[in-house]
C-alpha positions as YAML, in Angstrom:
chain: A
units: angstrom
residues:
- id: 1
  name: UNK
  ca: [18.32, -13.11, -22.72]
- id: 2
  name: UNK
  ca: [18.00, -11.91, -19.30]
- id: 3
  name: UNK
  ca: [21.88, -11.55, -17.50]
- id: 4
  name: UNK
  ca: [20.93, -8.18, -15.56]
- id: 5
  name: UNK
  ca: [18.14, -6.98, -13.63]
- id: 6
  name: UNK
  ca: [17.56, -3.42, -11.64]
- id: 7
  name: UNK
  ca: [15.48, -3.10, -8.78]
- id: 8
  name: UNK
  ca: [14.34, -0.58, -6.77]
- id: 9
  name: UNK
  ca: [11.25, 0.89, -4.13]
- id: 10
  name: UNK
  ca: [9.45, 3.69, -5.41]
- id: 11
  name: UNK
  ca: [6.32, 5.71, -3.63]
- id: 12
  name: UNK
  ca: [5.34, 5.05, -0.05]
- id: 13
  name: UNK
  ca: [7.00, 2.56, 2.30]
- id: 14
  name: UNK
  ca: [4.89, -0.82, 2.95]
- id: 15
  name: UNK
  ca: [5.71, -3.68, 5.29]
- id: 16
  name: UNK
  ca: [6.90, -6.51, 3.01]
- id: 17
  name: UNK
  ca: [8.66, -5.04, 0.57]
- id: 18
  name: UNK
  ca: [12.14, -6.26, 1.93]
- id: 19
  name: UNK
  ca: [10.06, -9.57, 1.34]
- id: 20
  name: UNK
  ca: [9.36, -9.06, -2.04]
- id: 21
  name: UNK
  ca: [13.37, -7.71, -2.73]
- id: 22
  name: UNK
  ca: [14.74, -10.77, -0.86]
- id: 23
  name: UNK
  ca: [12.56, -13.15, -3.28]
- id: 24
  name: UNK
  ca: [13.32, -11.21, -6.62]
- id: 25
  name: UNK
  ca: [16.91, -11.31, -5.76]
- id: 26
  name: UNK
  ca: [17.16, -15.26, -4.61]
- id: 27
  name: UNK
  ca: [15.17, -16.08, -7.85]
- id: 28
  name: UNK
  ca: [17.24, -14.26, -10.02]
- id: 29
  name: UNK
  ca: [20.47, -15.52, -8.68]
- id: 30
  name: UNK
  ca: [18.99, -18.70, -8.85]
- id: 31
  name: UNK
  ca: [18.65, -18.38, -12.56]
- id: 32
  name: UNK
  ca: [22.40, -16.88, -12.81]
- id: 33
  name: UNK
  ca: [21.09, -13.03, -13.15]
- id: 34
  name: UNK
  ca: [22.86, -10.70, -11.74]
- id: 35
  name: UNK
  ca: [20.45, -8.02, -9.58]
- id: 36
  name: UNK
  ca: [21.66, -3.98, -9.17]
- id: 37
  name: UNK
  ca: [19.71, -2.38, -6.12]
- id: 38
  name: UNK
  ca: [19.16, 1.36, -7.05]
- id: 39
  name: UNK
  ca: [18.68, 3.37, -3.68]
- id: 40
  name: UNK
  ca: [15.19, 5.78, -3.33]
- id: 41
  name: UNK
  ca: [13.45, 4.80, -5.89]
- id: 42
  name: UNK
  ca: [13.85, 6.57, -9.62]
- id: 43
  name: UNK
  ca: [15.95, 8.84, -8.09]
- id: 44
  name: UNK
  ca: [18.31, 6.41, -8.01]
- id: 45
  name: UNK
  ca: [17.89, 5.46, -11.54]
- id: 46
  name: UNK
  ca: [18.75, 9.38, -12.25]
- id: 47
  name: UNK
  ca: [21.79, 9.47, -9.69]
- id: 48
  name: UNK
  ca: [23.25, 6.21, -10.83]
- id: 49
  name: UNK
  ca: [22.71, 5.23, -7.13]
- id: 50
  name: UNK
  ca: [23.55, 1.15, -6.84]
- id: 51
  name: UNK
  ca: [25.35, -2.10, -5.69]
- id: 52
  name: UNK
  ca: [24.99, -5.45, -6.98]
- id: 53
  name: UNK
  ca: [23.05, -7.34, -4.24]
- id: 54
  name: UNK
  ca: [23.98, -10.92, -3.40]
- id: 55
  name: UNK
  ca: [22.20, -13.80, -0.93]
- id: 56
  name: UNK
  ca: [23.94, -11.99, 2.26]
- id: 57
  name: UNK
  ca: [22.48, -8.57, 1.12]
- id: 58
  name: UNK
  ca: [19.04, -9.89, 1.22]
- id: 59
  name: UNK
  ca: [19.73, -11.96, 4.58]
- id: 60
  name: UNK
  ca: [18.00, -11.41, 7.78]
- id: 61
  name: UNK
  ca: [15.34, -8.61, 6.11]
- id: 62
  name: UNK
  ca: [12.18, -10.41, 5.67]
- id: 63
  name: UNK
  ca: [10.83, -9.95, 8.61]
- id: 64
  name: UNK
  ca: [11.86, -6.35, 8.39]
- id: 65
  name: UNK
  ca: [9.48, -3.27, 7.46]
- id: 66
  name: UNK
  ca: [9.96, -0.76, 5.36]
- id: 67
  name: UNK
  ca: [12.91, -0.95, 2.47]
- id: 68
  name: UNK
  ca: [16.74, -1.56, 2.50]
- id: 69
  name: UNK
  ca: [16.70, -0.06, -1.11]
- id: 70
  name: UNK
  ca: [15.08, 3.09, 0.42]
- id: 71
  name: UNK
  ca: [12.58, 5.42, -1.13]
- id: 72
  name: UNK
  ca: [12.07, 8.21, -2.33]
- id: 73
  name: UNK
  ca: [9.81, 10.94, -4.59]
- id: 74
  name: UNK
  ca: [11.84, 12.24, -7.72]
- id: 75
  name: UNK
  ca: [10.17, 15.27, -9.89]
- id: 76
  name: UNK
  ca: [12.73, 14.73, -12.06]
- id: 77
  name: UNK
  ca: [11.38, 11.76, -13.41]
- id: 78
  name: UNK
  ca: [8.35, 12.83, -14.11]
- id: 79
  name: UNK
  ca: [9.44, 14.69, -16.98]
- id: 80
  name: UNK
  ca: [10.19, 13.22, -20.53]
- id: 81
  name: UNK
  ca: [14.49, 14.32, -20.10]
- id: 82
  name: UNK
  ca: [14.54, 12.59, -16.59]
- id: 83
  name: UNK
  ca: [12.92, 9.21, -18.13]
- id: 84
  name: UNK
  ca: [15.16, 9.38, -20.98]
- id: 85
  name: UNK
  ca: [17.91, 9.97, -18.62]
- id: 86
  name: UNK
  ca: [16.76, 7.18, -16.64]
- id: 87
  name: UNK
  ca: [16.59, 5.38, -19.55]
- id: 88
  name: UNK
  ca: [20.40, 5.97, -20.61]
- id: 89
  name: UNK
  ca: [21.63, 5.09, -17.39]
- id: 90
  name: UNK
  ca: [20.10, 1.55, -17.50]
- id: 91
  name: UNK
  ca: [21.45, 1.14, -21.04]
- id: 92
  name: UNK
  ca: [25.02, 2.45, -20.03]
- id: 93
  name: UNK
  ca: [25.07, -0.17, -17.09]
- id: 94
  name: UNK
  ca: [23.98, -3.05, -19.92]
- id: 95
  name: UNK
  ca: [21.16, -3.75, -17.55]
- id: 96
  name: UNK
  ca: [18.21, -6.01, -19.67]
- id: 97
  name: UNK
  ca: [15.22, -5.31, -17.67]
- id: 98
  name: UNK
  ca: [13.94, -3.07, -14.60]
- id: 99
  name: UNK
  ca: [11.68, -4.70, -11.41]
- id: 100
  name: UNK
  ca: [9.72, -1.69, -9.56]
- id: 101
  name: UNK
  ca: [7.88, -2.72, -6.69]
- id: 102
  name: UNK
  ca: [5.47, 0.13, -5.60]
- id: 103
  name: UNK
  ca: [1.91, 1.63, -6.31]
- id: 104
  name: UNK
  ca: [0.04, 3.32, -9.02]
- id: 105
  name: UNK
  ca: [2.18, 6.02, -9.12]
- id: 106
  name: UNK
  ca: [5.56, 4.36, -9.38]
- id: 107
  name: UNK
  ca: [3.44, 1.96, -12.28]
- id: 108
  name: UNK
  ca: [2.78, 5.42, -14.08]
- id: 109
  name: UNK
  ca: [6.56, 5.94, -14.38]
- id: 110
  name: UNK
  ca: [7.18, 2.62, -15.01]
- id: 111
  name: UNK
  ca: [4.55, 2.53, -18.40]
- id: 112
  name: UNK
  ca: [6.51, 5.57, -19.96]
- id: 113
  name: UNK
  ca: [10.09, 4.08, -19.62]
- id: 114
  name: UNK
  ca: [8.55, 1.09, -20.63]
- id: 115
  name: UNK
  ca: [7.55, 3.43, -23.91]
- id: 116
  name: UNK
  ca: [11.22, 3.95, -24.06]
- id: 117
  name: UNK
  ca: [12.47, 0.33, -25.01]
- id: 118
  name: UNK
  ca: [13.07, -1.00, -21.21]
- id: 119
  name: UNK
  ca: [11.52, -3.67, -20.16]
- id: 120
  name: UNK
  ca: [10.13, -2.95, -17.08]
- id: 121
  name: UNK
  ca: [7.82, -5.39, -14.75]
- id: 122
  name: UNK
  ca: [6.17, -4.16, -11.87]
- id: 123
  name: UNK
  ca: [5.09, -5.43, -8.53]
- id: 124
  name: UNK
  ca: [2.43, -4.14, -6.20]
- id: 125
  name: UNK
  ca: [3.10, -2.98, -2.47]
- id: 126
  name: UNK
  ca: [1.43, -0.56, -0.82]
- id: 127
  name: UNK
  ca: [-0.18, -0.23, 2.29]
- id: 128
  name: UNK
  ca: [-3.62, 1.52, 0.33]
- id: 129
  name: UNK
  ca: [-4.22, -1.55, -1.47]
- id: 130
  name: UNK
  ca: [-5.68, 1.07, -4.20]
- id: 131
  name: UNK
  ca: [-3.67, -0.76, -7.29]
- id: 132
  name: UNK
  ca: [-6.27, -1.68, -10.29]
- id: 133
  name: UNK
  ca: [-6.10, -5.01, -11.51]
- id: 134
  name: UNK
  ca: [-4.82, -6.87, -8.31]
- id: 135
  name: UNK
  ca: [-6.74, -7.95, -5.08]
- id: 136
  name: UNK
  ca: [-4.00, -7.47, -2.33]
- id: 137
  name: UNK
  ca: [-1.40, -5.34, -2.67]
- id: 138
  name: UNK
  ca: [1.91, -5.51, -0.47]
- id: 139
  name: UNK
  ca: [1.81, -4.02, 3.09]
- id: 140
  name: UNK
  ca: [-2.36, -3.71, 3.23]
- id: 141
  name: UNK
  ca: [-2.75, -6.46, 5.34]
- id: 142
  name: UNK
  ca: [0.01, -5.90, 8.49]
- id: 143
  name: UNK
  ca: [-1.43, -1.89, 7.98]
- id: 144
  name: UNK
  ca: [-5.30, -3.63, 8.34]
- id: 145
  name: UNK
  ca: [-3.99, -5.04, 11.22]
- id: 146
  name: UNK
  ca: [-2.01, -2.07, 12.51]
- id: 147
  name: UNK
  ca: [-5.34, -0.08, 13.14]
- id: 148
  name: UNK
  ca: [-7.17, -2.84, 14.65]
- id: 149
  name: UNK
  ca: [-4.79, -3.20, 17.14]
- id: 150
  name: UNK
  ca: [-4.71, 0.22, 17.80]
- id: 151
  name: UNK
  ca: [-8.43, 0.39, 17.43]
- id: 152
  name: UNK
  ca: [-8.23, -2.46, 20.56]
- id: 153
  name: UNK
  ca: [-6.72, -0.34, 22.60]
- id: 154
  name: UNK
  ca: [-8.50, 2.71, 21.75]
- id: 155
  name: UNK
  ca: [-11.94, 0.76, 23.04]
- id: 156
  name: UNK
  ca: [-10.12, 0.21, 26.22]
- id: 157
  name: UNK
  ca: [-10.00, 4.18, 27.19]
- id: 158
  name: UNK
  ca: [-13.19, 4.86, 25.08]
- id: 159
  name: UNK
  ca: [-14.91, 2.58, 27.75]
- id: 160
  name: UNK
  ca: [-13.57, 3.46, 30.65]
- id: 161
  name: UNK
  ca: [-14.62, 6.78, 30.15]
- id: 162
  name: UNK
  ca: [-17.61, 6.54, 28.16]
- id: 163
  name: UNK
  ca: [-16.01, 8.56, 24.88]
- id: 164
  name: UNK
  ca: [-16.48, 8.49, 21.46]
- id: 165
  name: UNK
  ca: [-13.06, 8.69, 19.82]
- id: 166
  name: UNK
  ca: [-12.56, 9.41, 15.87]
- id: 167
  name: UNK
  ca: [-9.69, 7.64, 14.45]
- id: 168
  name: UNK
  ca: [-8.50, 8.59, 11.42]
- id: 169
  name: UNK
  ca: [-6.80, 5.91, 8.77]
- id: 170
  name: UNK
  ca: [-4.20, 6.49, 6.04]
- id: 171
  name: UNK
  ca: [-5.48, 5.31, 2.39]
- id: 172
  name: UNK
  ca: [-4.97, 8.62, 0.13]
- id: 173
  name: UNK
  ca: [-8.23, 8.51, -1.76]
- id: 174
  name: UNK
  ca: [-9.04, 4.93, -0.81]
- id: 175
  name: UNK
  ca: [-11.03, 3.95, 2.01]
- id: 176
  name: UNK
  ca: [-9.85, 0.37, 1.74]
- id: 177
  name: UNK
  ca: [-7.78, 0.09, 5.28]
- id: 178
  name: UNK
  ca: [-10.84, 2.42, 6.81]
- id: 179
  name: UNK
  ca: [-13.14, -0.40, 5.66]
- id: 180
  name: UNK
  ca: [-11.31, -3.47, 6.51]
- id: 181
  name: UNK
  ca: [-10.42, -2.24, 9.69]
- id: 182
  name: UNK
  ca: [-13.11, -0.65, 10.84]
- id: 183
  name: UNK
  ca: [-15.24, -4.23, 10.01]
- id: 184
  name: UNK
  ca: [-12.42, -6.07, 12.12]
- id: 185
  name: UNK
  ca: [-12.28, -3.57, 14.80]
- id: 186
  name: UNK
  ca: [-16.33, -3.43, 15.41]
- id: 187
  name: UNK
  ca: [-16.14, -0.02, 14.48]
- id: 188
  name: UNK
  ca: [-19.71, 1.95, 15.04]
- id: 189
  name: UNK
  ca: [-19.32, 4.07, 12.06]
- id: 190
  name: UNK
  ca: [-16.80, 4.44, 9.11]
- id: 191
  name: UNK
  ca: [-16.53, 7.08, 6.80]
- id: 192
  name: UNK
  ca: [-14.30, 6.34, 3.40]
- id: 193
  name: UNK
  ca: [-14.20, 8.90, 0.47]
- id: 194
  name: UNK
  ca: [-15.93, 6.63, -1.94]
- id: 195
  name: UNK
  ca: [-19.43, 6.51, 0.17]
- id: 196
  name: UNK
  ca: [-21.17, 10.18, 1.19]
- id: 197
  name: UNK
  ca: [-22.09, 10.39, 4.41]
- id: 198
  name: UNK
  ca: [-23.79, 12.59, 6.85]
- id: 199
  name: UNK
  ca: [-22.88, 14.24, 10.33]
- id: 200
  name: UNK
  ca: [-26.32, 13.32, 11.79]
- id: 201
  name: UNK
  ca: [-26.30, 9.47, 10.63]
- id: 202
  name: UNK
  ca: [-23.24, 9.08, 12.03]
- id: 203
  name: UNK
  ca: [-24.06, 11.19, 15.32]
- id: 204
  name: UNK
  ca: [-27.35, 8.83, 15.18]
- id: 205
  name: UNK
  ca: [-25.30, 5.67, 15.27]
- id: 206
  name: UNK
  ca: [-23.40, 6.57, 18.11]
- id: 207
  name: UNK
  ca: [-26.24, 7.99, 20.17]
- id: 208
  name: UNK
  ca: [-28.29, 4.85, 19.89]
- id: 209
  name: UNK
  ca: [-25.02, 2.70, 21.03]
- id: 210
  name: UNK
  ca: [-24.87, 4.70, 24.40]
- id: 211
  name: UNK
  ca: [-28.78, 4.15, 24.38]
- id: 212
  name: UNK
  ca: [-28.28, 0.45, 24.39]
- id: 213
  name: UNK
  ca: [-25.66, 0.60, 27.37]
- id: 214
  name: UNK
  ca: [-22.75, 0.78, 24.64]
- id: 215
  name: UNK
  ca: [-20.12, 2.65, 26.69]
- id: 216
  name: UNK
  ca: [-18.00, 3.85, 23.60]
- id: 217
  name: UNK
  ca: [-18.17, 5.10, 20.08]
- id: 218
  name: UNK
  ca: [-15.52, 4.09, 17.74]
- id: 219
  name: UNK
  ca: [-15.58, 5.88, 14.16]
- id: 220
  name: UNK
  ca: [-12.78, 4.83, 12.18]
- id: 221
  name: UNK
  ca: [-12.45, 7.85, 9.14]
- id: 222
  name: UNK
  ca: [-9.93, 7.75, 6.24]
- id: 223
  name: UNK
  ca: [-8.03, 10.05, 5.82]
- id: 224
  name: UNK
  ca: [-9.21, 11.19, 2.41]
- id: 225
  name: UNK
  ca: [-13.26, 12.11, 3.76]
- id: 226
  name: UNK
  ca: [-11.75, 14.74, 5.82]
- id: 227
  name: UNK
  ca: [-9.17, 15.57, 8.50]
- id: 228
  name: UNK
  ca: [-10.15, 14.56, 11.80]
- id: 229
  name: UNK
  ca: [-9.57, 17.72, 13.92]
- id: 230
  name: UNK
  ca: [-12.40, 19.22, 11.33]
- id: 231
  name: UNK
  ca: [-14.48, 16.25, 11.08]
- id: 232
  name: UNK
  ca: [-14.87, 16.10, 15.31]
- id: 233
  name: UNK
  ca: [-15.49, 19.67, 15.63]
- id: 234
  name: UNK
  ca: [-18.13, 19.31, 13.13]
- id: 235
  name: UNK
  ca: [-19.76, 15.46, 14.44]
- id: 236
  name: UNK
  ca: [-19.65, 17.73, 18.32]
- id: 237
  name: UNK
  ca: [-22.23, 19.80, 17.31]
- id: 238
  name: UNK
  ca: [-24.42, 17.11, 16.51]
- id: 239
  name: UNK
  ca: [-23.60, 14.65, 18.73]
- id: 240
  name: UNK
  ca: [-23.95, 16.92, 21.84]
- id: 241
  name: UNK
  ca: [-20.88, 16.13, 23.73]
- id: 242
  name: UNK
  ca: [-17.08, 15.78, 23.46]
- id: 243
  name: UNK
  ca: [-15.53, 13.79, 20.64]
- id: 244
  name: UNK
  ca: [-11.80, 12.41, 21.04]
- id: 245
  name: UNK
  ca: [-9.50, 11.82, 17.93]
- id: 246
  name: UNK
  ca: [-6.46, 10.36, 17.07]
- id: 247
  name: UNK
  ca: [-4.86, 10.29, 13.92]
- id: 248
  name: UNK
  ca: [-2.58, 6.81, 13.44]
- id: 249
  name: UNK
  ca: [-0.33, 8.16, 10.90]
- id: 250
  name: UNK
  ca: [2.85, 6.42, 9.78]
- id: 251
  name: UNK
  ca: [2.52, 3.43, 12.85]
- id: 252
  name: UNK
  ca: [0.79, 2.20, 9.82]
- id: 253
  name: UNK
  ca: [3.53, 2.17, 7.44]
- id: 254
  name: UNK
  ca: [6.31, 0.41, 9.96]
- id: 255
  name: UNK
  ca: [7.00, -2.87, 11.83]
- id: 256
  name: UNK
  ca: [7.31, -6.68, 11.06]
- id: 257
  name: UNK
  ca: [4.72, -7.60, 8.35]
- id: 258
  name: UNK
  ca: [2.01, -10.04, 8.56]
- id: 259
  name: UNK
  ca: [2.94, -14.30, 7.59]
- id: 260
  name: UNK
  ca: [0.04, -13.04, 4.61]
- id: 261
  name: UNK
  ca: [2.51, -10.18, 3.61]
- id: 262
  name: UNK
  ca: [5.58, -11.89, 3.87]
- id: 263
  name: UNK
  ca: [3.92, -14.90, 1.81]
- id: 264
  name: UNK
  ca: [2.33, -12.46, -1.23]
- id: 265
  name: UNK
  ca: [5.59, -10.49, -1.36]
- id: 266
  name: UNK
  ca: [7.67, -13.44, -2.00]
- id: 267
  name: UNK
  ca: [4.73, -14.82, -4.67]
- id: 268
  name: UNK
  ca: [5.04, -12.04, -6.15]
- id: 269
  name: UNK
  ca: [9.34, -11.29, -5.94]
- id: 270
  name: UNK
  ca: [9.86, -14.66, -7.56]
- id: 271
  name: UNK
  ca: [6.67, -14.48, -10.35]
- id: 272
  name: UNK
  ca: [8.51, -11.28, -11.88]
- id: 273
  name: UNK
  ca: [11.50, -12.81, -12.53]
- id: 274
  name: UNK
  ca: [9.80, -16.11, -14.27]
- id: 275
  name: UNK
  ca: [7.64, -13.80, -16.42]
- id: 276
  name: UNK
  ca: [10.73, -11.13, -17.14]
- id: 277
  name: UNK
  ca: [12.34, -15.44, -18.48]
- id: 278
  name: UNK
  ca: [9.07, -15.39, -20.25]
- id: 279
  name: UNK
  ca: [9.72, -12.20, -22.31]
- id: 280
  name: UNK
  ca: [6.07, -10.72, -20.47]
- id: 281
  name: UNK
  ca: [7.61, -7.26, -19.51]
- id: 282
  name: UNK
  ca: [5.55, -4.31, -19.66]
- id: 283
  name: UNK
  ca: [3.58, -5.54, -16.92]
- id: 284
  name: UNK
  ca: [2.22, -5.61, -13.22]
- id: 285
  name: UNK
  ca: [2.32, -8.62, -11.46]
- id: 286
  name: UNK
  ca: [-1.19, -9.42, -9.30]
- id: 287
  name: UNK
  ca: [-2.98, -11.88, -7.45]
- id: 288
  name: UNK
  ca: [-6.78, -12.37, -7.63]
- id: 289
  name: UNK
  ca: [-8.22, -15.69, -6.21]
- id: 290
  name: UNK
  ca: [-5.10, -16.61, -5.48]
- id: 291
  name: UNK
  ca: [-3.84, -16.79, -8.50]
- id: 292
  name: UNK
  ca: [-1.19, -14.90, -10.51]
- id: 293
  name: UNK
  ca: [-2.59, -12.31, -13.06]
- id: 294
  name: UNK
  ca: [-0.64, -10.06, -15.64]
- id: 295
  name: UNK
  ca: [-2.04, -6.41, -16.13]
- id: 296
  name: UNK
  ca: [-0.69, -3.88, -18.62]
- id: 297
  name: UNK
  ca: [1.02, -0.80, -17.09]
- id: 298
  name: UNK
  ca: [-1.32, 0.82, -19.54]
- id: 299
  name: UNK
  ca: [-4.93, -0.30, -17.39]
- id: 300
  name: UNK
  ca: [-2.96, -0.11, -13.86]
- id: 301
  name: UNK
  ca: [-2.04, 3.59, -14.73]
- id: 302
  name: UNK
  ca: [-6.04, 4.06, -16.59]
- id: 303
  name: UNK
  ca: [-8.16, 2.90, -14.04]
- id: 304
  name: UNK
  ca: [-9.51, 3.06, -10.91]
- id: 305
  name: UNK
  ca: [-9.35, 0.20, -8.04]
- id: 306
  name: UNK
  ca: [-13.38, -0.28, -6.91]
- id: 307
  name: UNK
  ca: [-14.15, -0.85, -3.41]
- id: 308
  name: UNK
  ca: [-15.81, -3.90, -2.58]
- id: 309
  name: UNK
  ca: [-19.25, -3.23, -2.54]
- id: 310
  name: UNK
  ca: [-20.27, -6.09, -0.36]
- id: 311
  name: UNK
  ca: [-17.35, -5.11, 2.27]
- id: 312
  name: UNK
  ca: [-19.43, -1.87, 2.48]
- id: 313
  name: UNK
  ca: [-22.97, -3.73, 2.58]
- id: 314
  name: UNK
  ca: [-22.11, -5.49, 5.19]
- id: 315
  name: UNK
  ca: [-20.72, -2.87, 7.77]
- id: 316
  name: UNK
  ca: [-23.56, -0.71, 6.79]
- id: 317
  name: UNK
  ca: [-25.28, -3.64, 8.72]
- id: 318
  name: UNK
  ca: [-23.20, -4.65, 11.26]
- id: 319
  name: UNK
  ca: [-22.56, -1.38, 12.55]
- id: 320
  name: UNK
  ca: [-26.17, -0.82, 13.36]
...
C-alpha cells in the first residue's frame, strides 16, 4: 500500500518542473497519499530537509520556472554510506516510495537506492532532452524556444550590420536544443558534438550566404563542440572577417514554460503516481508517440539518447 510519497528536484533546473510537482502532488492527494517535499534534491534526502505539501503549496506555480523544491548537486550521495543514509532516512520517516523528477544523472542515483529496497519512480525534466528511452523530456521545449527567440533578435543586429554572430547553446554533450533550434531559427550552420565538422565548411556556408545578398550569418553551436570565444577565433581565420558571439547561458534554464511543457509535466506528475498504485517502481516514466512508456532505471542509466538522424538530414539541407 502506498500512504506516503517523497519528492524532490535533482540535477539542473528546467521550466516545468513546478508543473510536474503540482500534478504528482494533486494526484496523490487525490488518492489519500500523503506527499513530503525534500528541498535540493538528494541533499535533502541526506539533511532530512522537508514539509508535507498540500493543494495550497502547489497553488499558483505552474506557470512558474524553475523549482519550489529547489536543487541541488550532493557528492555525498554518490557514495554507497550517503545512499544508505538516504535510504534510512526514508525508512525512519515510514515513507513507501520516492518520485525524482530530473535527468540521467539524478536516474543514476535513483537505480542504486532503488538497489536498496525503495521504491523509487522517476520522471524526466531537463532542458537537454538527452534522457534514453523517452522522446521529450521536461523543460526542452520552452529552452528550444528560448534560443529561437533570442536567435530572432540576434538576426535583427546581424543584418543591420552585415555580421556573422556564433551563438552558443546549452545541451552538455547533446546537441539536441543546438539542432532544434537552429532548424527553427533558420540557422546557416550548426555544429552539435555528435556530428564532426569543419572550420572551412562552415566558413563556406556563410560566405556563399553573403554571396547571395544574405546580409547575416547565424551559427548556432552547442556548447559541448567547443566554447565559442575559441570556436570564433578559430572560424575568423577562415572566414576572413570579424565573427560576433554570444553565449545564451542560463536565459535557457528560466521563465514561464511552454502550454507543451506545462501539458507533458503534468502527463507525466500524475502517470507516476498511477504506476507507483500499480506496484511498477523502479522505473522512468516517458512519452514516445504520445504515449506513456516505462523504462528501467537500469537502460536510462546504460544507454545513450541518439539524435535524430533525420533532424540532422534535413538541416544539412536546408541550411544550404
Amino acid at each position: 500500500m502506498i500512504r506516503k510519497i517523497a519528492l524532490l528536484t535533482s540535477g539542473g533546473d528546467a521550466p516545468g518542473m513546478n508543473a510536474a510537482i503540482r500534478s504528482v502532488v494533486r494526484t496523490a492527494m487525490y488518492n489519500n497519499i500523503k506527499v513530503l517535499g525534500f528541498e535540493r534534491g538528494y541533499q535533502g534526502l541526506i539533511d532530512n530537509s522537508f514539509y508535507e505539501m498540500n493543494m495550497t503549496s502547489v497553488s499558483d506555480i505552474i506557470q512558474r520556472g524553475g523549482t519550489i523544491l529547489k536543487t541541488a548537486r550532493c557528492e555525498s550521495f554518490k557514495t554507497k554510506e550517503g545512499q544508505k543514509y538516504a535510504s534510512f532516512i526514508l525508512d525512519k520517516n515510514e515513507i513507501d516510495a520516492l518520485v525524482v523528477i530530473g535527468g540521467d544523472g539524478s536516474f543514476r542515483g535513483a537505480w542504486e537506492i532503488q538497489k536498496l529496497g525503495v521504491k523509487v519512480i522517476g520522471i524526466p525534466g531537463t532542458i537537454d532532452n538527452d534522457v534514453y528511452g523517452t522522446e521529450y523530456t521536461i523543460g526542452f521545449d520552452t529552452a528550444v524556444d528560448t534560443v529561437v527567440s533570442a536567435l530572432n533578435k540576434i538576426r535583427d543586429t546581424a543584418s543591420s550590420h552585415e555580421r556573422t554572430f556564433v551563438v552558443e547553446c546549452m545541451g552538455r554533450n547533446s546537441g539536441w536544443i543546438a539542432l532544434t533550434a537552429g532548424i527553427a531559427g533558420g540557422a546557416e550552420d550548426i555544429l552539435i558534438p555528435e556530428r564532426d565538422f569543419s572550420y572551412q565548411e562552415t566558413a563556406k556556408k556563410i560566405k556563399n550566404g553573403f554571396n547571395r545578398g544574405k546580409a547575416h550569418g547565424i551559427i548556432v553551436l552547442s556548447e559541448g563542440v567547443e566554447k565559442s570565444d575559441v570556436f570564433s577565433e578559430k572560424l575568423e581565420q577562415h572566414l576572413g572577417m570579424d565573427v560576433n558571439r554570444i553565449v545564451l547561458g542560463h536565459i535557457q534554464r528560466g521563465g514561464n514554460p511552454s502550454s507543451f511543457d506545462k501539458i507533458l509535466a503534468s502527463k507525466l506528475g500524475y502517470w507516476a503516481v498511477e504506476e507507483l498504485l500499480k506496484s511498477n517502481h523502479g522505473n522512468m516514466i516517458g512519452v514516445q508517440g504520445n504515449q506513456k512508456v516505462l523504462v528501467p532505471f537500469k537502460e536510462t542509466s546504460e544507454n545513450k539518447k541518439m539524435l535524430d538522424d533525420l533532424l540532422y538530414e534535413m538541416a544539412e539541407v536546408l541550411n544550404l
